[in-house]
SEMI-543528 format. One record per residue (C-alpha): residue in three letters; x, y, z. Coordinates in pm, whole numbers, plus 32768, in hexadecimal, padded with zeros to 4 digits. Layout:
ALAXYZ ...
REM end
This chain:
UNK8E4B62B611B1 UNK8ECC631C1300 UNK90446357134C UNK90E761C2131A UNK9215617713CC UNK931F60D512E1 UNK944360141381 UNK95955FEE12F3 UNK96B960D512C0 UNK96A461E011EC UNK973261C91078 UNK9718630F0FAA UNK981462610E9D UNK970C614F0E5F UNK96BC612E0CC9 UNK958361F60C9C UNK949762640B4B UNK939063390BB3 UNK921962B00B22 UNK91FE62FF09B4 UNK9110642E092D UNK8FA563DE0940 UNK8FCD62640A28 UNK8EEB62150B38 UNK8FA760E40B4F UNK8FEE60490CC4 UNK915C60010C1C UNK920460370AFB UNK932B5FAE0A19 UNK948560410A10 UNK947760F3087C UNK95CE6048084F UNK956A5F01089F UNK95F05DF608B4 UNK97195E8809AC UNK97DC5D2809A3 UNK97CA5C99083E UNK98115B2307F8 UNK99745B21079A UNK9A205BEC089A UNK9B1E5AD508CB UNK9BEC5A1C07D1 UNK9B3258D807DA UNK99DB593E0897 UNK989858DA07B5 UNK97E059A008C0 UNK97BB5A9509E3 UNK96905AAE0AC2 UNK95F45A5A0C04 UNK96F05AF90CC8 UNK973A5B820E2B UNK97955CFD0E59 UNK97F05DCF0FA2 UNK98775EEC1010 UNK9A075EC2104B UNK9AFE5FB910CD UNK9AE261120FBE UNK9A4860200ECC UNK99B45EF60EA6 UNK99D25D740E9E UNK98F65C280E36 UNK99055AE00DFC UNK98AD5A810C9C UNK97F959750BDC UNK98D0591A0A9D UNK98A157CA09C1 UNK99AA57B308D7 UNK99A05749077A UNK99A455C207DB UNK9876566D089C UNK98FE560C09E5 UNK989056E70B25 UNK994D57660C08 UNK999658AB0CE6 UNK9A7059CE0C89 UNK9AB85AF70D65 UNK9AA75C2A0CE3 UNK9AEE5DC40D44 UNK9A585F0F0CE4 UNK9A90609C0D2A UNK991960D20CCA UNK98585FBA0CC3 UNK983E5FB50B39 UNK99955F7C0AA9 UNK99EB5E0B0B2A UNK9B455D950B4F UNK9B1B5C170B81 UNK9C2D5B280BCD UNK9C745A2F0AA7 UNK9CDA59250BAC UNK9B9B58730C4E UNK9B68588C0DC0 UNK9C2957A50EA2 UNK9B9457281010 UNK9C8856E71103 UNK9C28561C1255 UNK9AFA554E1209 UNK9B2553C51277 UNK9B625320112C UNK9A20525410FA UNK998553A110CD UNK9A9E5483106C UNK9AB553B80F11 UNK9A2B54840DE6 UNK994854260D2F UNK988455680CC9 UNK981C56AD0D4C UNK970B57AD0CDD UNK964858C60D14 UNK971859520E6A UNK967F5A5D0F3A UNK97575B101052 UNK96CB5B84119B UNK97E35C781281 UNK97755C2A13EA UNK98605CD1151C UNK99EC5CB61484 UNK999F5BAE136E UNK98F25B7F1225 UNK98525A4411EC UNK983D59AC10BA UNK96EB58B0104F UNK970D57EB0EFE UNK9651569F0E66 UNK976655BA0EBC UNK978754910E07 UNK978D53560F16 UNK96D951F90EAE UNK95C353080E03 UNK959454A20E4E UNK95A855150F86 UNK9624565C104F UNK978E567F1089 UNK97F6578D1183 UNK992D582711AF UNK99C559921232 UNK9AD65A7A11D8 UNK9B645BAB1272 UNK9C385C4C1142 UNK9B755BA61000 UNK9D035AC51002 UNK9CC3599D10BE UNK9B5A5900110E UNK9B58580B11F5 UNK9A0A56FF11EC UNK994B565912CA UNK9888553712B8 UNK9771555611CB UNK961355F41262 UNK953354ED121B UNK94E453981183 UNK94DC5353100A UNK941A54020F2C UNK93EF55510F7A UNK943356AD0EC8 UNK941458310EF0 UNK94A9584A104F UNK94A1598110BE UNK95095A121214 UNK94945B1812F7 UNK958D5C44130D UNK95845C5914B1 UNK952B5B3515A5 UNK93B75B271611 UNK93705ABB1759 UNK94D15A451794 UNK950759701673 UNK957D59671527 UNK945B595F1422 UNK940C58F312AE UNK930658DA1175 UNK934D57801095 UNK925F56D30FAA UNK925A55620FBC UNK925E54B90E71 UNK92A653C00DC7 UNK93B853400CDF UNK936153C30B92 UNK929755010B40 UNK91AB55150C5A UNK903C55020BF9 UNK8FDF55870D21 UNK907256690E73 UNK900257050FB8 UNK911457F81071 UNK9153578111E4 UNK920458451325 UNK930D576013F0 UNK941657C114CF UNK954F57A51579 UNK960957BA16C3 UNK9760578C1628 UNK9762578C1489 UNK9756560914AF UNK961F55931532 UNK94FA561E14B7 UNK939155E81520 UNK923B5663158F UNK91C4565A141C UNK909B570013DD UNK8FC5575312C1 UNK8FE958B4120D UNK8EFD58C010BD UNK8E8D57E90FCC UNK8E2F58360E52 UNK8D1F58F40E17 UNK8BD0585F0D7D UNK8BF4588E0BDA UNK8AC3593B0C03 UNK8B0F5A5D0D0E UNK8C995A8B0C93 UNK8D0459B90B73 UNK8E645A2A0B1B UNK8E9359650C7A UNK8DD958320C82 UNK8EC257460C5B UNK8FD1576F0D3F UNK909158760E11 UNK91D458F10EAB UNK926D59F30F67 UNK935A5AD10E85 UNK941B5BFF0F3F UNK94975C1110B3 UNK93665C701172 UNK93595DF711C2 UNK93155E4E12F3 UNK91EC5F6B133F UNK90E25FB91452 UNK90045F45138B UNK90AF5DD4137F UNK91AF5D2012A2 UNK91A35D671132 UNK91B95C771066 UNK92025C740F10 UNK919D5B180E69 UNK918B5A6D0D29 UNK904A59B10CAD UNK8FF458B50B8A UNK8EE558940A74 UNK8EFB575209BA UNK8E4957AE0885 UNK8DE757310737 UNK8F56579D06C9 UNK902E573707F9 UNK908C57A30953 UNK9089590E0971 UNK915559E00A9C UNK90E85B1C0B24 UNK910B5BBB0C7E UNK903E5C520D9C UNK90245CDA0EF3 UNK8FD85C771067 UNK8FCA5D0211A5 UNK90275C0512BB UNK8FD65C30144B UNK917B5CD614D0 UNK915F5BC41621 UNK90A85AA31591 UNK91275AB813F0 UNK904F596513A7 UNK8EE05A5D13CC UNK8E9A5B091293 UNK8E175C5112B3 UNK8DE35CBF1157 UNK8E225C370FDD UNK8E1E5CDA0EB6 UNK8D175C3F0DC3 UNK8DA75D0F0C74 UNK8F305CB50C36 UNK905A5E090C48 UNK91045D740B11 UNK90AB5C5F0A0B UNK914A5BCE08D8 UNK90F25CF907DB UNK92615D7E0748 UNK93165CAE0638 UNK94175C3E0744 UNK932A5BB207F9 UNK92585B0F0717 UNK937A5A750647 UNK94AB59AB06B1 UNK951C585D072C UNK93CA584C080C UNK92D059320780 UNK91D65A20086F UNK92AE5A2809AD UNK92855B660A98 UNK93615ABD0BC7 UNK93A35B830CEF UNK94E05B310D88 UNK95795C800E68 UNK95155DB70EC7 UNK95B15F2F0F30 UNK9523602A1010 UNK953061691067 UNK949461BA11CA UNK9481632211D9 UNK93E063431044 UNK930C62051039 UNK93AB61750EF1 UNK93D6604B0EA9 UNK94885FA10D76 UNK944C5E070D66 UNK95495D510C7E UNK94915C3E0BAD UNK94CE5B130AC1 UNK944D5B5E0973 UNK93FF5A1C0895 UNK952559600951 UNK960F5A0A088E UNK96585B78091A UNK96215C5E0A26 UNK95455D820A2F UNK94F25EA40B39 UNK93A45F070BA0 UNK9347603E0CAF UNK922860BB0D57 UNK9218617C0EE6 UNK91BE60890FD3 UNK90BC616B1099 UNK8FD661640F10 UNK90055FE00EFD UNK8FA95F7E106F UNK8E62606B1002 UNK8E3A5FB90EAB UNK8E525E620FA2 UNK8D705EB6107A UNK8C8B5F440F75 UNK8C965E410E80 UNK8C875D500FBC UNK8BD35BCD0F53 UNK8BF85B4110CB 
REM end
């Protein structure tokens, strides 16, 4: 492919495997997978779907941890390397929100987008059904929320890392109350964090007979990359089969001034329930894209994921090969 222009700041301390002996793979697993295992903290049933990004020498994220009266909520957590996790016992606390919405009810699967001076933090916020709370920090210590983004029920909100066109932008998946049955991604934006509008539509699930694994529904996983060859997006799909919902995850490239066009899909999935960690645990066959690191000046890439709703595993690949596998593999 010709020379593609990566944006971001550069991160040479990023966790990084090389591709194993004898792979053509697009990406690969970490060999000492899973990184984050289920009972990192005293009481936690589970770790996964959970929010990484670069942070002063190291690293910092916002983590999805139910506790053993499997209860979710939001820890924050620090690393020196992206692979040895040191996550706070106490769960997160939001300060500033008017109390209608600032009372907790529960609070999964955060991503965190840094935009200018201040990282801002996306969960499925718990108010009269799921919907996206937003909230920002400076110093990973104090978060301070907004109103929520959008009406109950929504999930998967996930913002853009810089403002397009002037304004503040996001992914979500409507939904429903239970486990959706069904899920299209949509665009929507933002003057101010508070009102959001101009909702368009992104992609819908794929027909079972052009790319099953997602047929059923869809959402954006990772912060969108940016390239000059669009946004990258890393999302997660679903198969309802004979045996149950099954979560894997592809790619998309998405138009850098107008993020609602599609440009490309991937029609084969990067990673699928295959490994014993994800195919067994509290939610069998879960692949769930949740954060992504980046290295501009190598191309890698290493994409945290949920495995079987019970831990967290690492997955790489270099951008430049998987916009090509996109592009190639392409079902638009």
């Amino acid at each position: 492919m010709k020379n593609i222009k990566i944006a971001g700041e550069a991160l040479p301390n990023m966790p990084w495997e090389e591709r194993p002996a004898g792979s053509h793979a697009a990406m690969w697993r970490y060999s000492a997978n899973p990184v984050i295992p289920r009972d990192l903290l005293p009481d936690s049933n589970s770790i996964f779907n959970s929010a990484v990004v670069p942070f002063k020498d190291g690293f910092a994220g916002v983590f999805r941890c139910d506790d053993t009266n499997r209860r979710m909520a939001l820890h924050v957590g620090f690393s020196k390397d992206g692979i040895k996790w040191d996550i706070n016992p106490e769960t997160l606390k939001f300060e500033g929100a008017d109390p209608e919405v600032g009372q907790w009810v529960y609070g999964y699967d955060p991503r965190v987008a840094k935009i200018e001076d201040k990282y801002w933090v996306t969960w499925c916020n718990g108010y009269h059904g799921p919907t996206i709370g937003v909230a920002w920090t400076d110093d990973f210590k104090t978060f301070h929320q907004m109103e929520n983004a959008f009406l109950p029920y929504n999930r998967n909100g996930v913002m853009f890392p810089r403002k397009i066109n002037g304004k503040y932008a996001m992914l979500s998946r409507p939904s429903d109350t239970g486990h959706t049955a069904f899920g299209d991604i949509f665009y929507s934006e933002t003057p101010d964090m508070e009102y959001w509008g101009h909702h368009r539509h992104v992609m819908a699930p794929a027909p079972f007979e052009v790319s099953a694994w997602q047929c059923m529904k869809i959402g954006a996983g990772p912060i969108p990359i940016e390239t000059s060859e669009g946004w990258l997006l890393f999302y997660h799909g679903v198969l309802r089969s004979c045996n149950g919902y099954v979560y894997s995850f592809g790619s998309a490239l998405l138009d850098l001034d107008q993020p609602w066009k599609v440009l490309a899909r991937s029609g084969p999935y990067l990673i699928s329930p295959q490994t014993p960690y994800e195919c067994m645990g509290d939610v069998p066959n879960v692949a769930f894209p949740c954060a992504a690191l980046h290295d501009p000046q190598t191309g890698r890439v290493a994409v945290y994921y949920g495995c079987a709703d019970t831990v967290t595993g690492l997955a790489f690949g270099y951008i430049p090969e998987i916009i090509e596998f996109t592009r190639k593999t392409n079902i638009l």
